[in-house]
Legacy VTK file of the C-alpha trace (Angstrom):
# vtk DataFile Version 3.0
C-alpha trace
ASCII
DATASET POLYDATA
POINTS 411 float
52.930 54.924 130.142
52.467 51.361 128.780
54.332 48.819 126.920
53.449 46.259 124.615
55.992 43.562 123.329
54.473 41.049 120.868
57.652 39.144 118.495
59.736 41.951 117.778
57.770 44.138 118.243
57.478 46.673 120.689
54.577 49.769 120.933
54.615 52.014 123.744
51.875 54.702 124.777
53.637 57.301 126.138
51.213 59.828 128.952
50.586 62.192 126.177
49.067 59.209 124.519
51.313 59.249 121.935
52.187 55.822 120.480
55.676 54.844 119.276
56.019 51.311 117.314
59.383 50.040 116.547
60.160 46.225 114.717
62.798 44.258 115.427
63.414 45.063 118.814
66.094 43.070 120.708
66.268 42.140 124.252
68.376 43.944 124.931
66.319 47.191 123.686
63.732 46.461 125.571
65.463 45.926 129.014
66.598 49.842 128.163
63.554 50.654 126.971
61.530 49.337 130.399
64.081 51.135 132.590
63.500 54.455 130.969
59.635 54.269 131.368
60.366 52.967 134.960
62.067 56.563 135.570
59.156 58.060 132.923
62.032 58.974 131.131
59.958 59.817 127.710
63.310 61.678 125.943
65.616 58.712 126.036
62.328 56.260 125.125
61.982 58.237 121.771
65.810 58.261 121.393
66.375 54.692 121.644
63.100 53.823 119.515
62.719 56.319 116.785
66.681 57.786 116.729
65.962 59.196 113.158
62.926 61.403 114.353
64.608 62.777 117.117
67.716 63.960 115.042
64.960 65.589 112.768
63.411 67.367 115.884
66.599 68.562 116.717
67.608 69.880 113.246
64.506 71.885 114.019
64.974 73.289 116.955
68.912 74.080 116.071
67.359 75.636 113.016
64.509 77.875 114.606
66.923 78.787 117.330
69.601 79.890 114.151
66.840 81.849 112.692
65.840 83.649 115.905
69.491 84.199 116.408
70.283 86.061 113.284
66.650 88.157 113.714
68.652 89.482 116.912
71.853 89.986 115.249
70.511 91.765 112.219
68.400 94.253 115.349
71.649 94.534 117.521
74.109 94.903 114.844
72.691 96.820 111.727
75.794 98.019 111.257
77.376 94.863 110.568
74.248 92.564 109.546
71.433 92.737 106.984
68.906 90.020 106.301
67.178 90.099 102.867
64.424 87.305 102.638
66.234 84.318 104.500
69.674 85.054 103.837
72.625 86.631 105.921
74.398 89.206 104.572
77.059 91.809 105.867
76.438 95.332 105.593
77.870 96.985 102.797
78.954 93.782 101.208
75.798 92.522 98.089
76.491 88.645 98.529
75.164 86.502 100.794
76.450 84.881 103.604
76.855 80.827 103.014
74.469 78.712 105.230
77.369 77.005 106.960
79.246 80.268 107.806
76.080 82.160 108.907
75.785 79.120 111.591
79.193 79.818 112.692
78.070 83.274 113.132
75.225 82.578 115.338
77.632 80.159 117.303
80.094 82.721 117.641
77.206 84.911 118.842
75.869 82.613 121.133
79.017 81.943 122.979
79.423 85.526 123.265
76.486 86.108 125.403
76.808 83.147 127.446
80.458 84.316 128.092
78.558 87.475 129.713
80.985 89.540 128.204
78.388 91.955 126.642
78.844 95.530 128.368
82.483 96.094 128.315
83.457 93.751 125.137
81.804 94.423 121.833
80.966 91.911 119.565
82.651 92.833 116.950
86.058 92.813 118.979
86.080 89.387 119.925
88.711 87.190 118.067
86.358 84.921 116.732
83.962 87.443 115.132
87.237 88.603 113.757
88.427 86.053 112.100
85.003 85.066 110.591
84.267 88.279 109.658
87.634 88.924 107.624
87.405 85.486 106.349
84.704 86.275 104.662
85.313 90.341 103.563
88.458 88.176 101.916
86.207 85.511 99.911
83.348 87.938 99.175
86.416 89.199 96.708
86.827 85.579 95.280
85.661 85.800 91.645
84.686 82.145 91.847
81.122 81.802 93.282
81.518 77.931 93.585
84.729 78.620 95.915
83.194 81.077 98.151
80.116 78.737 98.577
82.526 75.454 99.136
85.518 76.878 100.594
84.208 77.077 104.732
81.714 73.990 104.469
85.583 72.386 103.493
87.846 74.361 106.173
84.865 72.593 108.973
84.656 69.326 107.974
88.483 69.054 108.583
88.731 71.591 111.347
91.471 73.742 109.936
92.272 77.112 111.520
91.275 80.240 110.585
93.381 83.197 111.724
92.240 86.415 112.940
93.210 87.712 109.752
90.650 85.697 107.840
93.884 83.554 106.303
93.606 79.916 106.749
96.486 77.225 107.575
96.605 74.484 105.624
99.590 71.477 104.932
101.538 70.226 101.974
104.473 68.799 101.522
107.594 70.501 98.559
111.076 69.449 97.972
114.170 71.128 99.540
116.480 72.732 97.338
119.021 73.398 99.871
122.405 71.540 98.983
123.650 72.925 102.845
122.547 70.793 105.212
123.279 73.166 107.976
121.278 75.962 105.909
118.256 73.626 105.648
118.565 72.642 109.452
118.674 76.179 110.284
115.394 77.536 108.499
113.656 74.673 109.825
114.294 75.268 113.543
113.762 79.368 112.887
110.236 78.972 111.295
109.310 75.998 113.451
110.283 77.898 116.937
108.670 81.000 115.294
105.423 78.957 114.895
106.089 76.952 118.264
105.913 79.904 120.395
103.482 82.119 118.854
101.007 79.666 118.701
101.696 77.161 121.665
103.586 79.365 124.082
102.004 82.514 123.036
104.969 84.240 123.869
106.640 87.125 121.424
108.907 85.701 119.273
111.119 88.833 120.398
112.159 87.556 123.149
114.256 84.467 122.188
117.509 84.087 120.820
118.497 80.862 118.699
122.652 79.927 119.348
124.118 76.962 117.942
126.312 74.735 120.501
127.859 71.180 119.020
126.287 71.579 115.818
123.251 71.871 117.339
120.511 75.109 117.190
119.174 75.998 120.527
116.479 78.080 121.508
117.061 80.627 124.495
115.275 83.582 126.241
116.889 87.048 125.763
117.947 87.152 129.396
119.070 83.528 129.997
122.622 83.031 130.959
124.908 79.985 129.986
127.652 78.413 131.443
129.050 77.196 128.294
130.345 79.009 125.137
127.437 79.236 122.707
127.255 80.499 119.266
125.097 83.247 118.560
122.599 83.454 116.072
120.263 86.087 116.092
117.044 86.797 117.697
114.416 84.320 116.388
112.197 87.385 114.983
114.231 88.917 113.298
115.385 85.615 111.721
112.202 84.565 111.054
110.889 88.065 108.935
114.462 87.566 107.204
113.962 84.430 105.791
112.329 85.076 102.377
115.183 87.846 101.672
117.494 84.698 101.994
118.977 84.758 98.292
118.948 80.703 97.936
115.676 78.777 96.588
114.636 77.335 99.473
112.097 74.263 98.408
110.502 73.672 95.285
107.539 71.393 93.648
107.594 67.736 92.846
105.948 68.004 89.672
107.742 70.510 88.133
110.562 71.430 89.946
109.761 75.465 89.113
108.043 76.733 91.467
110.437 78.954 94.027
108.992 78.364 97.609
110.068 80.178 100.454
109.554 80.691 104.303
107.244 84.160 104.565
107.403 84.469 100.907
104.293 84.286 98.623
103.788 81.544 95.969
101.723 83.199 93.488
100.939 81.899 89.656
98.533 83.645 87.530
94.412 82.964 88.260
93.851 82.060 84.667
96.625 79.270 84.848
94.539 77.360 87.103
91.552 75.309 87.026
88.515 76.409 88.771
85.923 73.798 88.270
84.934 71.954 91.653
83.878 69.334 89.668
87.850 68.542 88.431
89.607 66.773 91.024
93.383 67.072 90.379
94.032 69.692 87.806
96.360 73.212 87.376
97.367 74.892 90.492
98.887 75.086 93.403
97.530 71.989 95.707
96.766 72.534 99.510
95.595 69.853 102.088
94.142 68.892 105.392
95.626 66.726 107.754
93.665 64.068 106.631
95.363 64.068 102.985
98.122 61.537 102.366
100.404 64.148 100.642
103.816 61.691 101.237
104.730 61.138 97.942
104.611 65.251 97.175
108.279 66.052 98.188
110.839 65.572 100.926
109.184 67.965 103.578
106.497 68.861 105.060
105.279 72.896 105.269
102.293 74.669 106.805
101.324 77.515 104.524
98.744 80.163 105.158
96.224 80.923 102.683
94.050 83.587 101.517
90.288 82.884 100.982
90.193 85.350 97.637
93.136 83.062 96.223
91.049 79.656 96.182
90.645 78.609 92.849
88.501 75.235 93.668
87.173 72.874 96.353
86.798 69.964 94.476
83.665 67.988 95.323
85.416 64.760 94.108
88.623 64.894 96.067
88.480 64.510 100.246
90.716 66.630 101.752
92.811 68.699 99.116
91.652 72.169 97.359
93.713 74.532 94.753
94.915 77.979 95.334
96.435 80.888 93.158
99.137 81.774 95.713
100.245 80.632 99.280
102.213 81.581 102.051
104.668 79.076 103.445
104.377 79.848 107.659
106.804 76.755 108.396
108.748 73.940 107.943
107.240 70.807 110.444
109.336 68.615 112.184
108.509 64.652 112.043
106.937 64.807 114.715
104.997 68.005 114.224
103.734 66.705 110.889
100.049 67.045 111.004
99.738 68.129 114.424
101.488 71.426 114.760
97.476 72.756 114.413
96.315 70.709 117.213
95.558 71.090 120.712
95.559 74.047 122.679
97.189 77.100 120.513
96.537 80.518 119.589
96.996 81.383 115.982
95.173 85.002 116.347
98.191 87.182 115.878
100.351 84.824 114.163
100.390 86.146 110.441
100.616 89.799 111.237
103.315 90.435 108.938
101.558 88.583 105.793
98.511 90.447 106.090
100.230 93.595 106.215
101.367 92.384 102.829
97.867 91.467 101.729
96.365 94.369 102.534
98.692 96.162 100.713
98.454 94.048 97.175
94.493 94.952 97.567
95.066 98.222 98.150
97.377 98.571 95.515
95.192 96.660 93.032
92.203 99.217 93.817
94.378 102.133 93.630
95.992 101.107 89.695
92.488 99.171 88.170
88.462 100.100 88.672
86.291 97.614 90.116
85.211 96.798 86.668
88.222 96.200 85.418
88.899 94.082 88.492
85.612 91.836 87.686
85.221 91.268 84.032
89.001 90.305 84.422
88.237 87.774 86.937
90.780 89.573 89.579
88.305 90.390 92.443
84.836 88.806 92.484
83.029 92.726 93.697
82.242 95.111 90.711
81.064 97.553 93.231
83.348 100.556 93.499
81.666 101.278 96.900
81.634 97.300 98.392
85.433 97.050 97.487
86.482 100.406 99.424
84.059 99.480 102.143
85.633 95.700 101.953
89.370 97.471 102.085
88.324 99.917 104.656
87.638 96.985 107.528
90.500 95.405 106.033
92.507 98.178 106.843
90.746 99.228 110.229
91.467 95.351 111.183
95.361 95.388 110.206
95.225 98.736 112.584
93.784 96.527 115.388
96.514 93.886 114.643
99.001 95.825 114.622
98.489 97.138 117.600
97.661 94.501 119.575
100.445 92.532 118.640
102.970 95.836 119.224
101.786 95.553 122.759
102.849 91.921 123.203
LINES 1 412
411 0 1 2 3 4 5 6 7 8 9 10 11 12 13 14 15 16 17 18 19 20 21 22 23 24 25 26 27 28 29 30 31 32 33 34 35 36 37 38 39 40 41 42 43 44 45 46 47 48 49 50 51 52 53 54 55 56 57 58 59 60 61 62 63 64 65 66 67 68 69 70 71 72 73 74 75 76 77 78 79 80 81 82 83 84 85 86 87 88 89 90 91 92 93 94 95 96 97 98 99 100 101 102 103 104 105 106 107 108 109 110 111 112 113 114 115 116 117 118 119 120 121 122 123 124 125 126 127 128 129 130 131 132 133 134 135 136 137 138 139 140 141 142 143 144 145 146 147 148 149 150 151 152 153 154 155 156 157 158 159 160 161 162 163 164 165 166 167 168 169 170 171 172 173 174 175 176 177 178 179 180 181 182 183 184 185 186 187 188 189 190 191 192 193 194 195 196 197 198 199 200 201 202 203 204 205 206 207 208 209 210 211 212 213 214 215 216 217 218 219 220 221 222 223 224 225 226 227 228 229 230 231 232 233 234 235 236 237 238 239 240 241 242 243 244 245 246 247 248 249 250 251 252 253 254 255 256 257 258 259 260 261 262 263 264 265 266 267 268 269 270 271 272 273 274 275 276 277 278 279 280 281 282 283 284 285 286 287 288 289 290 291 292 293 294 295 296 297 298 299 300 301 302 303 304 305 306 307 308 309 310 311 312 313 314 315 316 317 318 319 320 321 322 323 324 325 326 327 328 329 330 331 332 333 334 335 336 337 338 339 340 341 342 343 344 345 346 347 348 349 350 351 352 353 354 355 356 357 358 359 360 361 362 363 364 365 366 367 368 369 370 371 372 373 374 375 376 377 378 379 380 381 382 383 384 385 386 387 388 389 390 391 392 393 394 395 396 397 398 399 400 401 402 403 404 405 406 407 408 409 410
């Protein structure tokens, strides 16, 4: 290997005899630059001299490996992969996959063989082939192209969480309509417990009791004792799957003040209300956000709500951090100190929205049985006009809530 250093300038001829020119080369540079060839190390030479041709070589390589990857899938799997020129598609379903979200695929896959779990785990019943898989079954029924292109290239670049149910959690923030204090104190603590130890525990919800002692709410295992008189509640389940029977409005929108929000209850206003251009930043419907969204000045308190892909109405391309909806779930009310964060770290948000996709299963299955897939379409319900892809999209749905169900019975 030699080096040449004239001005700024440095060339080196690597042993291949390839020769790498850079201008403007500090001192600094080519101190590094001498200790790599020192060590002939050739790698960190072209990193530190041509940075923008190595990130292209490994686009490549990430690429070729990606293409390689789904030519296995689509070999192994047939039943749950096609490939049609150089797109991705599941079987049985006639759109194709997005670019971003047939990466995440071949991730997924990846990890799965390098966990060596292949020979008594499937593929297809790993939790994150799950929850990509009915993440998409759920937007392939968006009627919105632009939204199923946009919406996972959006849920990455903020790192929101998709559940096993294919539902996404996302923040906002709506204004309490409570005029009890203690009432609004109370559904708080029951959704934000619920939440707390489903997710960061993972511990069944089941098993704890919330009292009240001093005015306070307390959160106790079923087989905990106390020393003191405590008021009993009820058991935080329970509580939880009874909050949107509670007859009160809950919270409602700053901008309107009409909108009834509730914990575990669905938001819903009519598709053709809202506006589904992504090139229309703020515009009609219901407004979800990242983390990353200054939403402060949208209400009094802050909510995670869950959210189903087919609902999106738009990403917007012009607005960082924010999308509109037809319909949400709220999951929770977040504490201060939870604002924001609730999603972060180590938690488990597989099982956590068993209940609401029993309910969205249900609405599809309902909307299939009363309208024909036609009718569905050219009323811009359901993006499939496929009699046969919107059974086969319902059957998974269905064999998934099965799976759900019983995995979370055995908790």
């Amino acid at each position: 290997m030699k080096i040449l250093k004239i001005d700024g300038t440095i060339t080196v001829i690597l042993n291949n005899g390839e020769v790498i020119t850079r201008t403007n080369c500090s001192e600094e540079l080519f101190s590094e630059v001498l200790s790599c060839a020192r060590n002939e190390d050739e790698a960190t030479i072209r990193q530190l001299l041509v940075p923008e041709l190595c990130a292209e070589e490994r686009k490549f390589v990430a690429k070729k490996h990606a293409i390689e990857t789904i030519e296995e899938m689509v070999n192994k799997l047939p039943h749950i992969f096609e490939k049609r020129g150089n797109a991705l598609y599941r079987t049985g379903i006639n759109l194709s996959i997005p670019e971003g979200l047939a990466l995440e695929f071949v991730t997924t896959y990846d990890a799965f063989l390098t966990a060596g779990t292949d020979g008594f785990l499937d593929f297809e019943e790993t939790s994150p082939f799950q929850a990509l898989d009915n993440f998409w079954m759920w937007c392939a029924l968006n009627p919105n192209p632009e939204s199923r292109e946009d919406l996972f290239r959006f849920l990455s670049k903020h790192n929101m969480k998709i559940t096993n149910q294919g539902m996404f959690l996302a923040y906002r923030r709506v204004v309490s309509t409570n005029n009890s204090n203690r009432d609004k104190d109370l559904i708080s603590f029951i959704s934000n417990k619920y939440v707390q130890v489903k997710t960061k525990w993972k511990k069944n919800p089941s098993h704890y009791e919330v009292h009240e002692l001093n005015n306070n709410f307390e959160l106790r295992h079923v087989d905990a004792n106390s020393d003191v008189e405590i008021t009993y509640i009820g058991n935080l389940q329970d509580l939880y799957l009874e909050l949107p029977n509670m007859t009160q409005s809950q919270f409602t929108d700053a901008h309107t003040h009409t909108m009834d929000y509730r914990i575990g209850m669905e938001a819903r206003i009519p598709r053709y209300e809202g506006n589904q251009s992504n090139q229309v930043t703020c515009s009609k419907g219901l407004h979800v956000a990242s983390k990353e969204y200054n939403y402060s000045g949208f209400g009094d308190t802050a909510i995670m709500v869950a959210v189903n892909p087919m609902d999106v109405l738009a990403v917007p391309h012009g607005e960082d951090g924010k999308l509109r909806t037809c319909a949400f779930t709220p999951v929770a009310v977040l504490e201060m100190n939870e604002e924001n964060q609730i999603l972060e770290g180590d938690i488990d948000v597989a099982d956590l929205l068993f209940a609401h996709y029993d309910e969205q299963v249900d609405n599809l299955r309902d909307m299939v049985e009363n309208n024909t897939a036609y009718e569905l379409h050219v009323n811009h319900i359901l993006g499939v006009n496929s009699a046969s892809e919107l059974h086969s999209i319902l059957n998974n749905l269905e064999y998934m809530q099965d799976v759900i169900n019983n995995r979370v019975t055995h908790i």
